[in-house]
N, C-alpha and C positions, 0 to 999 in steps of 0.2 A: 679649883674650879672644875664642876664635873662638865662634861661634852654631851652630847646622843650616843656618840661611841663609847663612852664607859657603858663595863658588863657585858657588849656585843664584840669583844676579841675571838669567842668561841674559846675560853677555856686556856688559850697559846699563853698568857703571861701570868707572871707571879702574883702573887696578890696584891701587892704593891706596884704592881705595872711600872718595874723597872728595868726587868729583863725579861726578854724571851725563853721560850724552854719550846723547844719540839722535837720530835719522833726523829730519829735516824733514816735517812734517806736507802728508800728501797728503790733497784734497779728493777724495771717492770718485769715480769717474766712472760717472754715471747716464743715463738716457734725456735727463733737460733738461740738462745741460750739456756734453755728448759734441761739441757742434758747436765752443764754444767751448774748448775741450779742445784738440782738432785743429787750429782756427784758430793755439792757443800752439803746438800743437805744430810745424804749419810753419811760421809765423814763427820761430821758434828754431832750425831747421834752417839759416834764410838768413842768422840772425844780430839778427834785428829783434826789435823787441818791438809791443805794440800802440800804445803814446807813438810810435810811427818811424810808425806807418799812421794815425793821428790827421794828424799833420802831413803827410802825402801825401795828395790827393785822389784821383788816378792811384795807387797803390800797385802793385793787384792788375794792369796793363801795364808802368809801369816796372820792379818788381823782377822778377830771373830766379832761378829754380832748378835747380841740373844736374841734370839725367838721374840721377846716381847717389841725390842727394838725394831727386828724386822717387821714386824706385823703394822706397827706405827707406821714407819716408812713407806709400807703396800698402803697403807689407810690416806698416807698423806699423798702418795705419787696417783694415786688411780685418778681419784677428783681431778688433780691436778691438769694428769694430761687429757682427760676427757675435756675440761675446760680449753685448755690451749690448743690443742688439734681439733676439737668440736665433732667427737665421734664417740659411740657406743662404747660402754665396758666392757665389751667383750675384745675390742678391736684398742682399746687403751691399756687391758690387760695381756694382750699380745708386746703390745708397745713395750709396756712395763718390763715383760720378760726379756723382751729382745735388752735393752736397757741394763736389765741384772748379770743377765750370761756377760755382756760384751764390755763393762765398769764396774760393775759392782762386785760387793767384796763374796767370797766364794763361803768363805768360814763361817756356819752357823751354830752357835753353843745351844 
């Protein structure tokens, strides 16, 4: 027996409207956690998690990141923080740097 609500799920169930299926839940990124954000986010660029920089004291000299990687990472943090602080690129690219020097990995291949 079809409803009005068949086809108006927006896409959430199977085709058979038996089970659910949705996105993995994302933590908003806000002014307090935007550093730790970033941090996931380039560790996962090089393959690491924060368990792999736990166990390295050296982390942030030993491991390297290519060129291409970093450049990703500038392309994805700049927007980012201009978004979340709500200030110019020039003043987001300060941010950024401040950000690299004082977490970020040192090693660039």
């Amino acid at each position: 027996m079809a409803t009005y609500l068949d086809g108006m799920d927006g896409g959430k169930h199977n085709s058979d409207n038996t089970e659910a299926v949705s996105k993995p839940k994302t933590k908003k990124i806000t002014r307090e956690n935007i550093a730790s954000h970033l941090l996931d986010y380039q560790l996962t660029l090089i393959g690491k998690t924060r368990v792999d920089m736990i166990d390295n004291d050296t982390w942030r000299i030993d491991w390297k990141m290519a060129i291409e990687k970093h450049e990703q990472f500038y392309n994805y943090a700049i927007p980012l923080i201009q978004k979340i602080f709500r200030c110019n690129r020039r003043k987001a690219v300060d941010t950024f740097l401040w950000f690299k020097n004082t977490f970020g990995i040192k090693g660039i291949e």
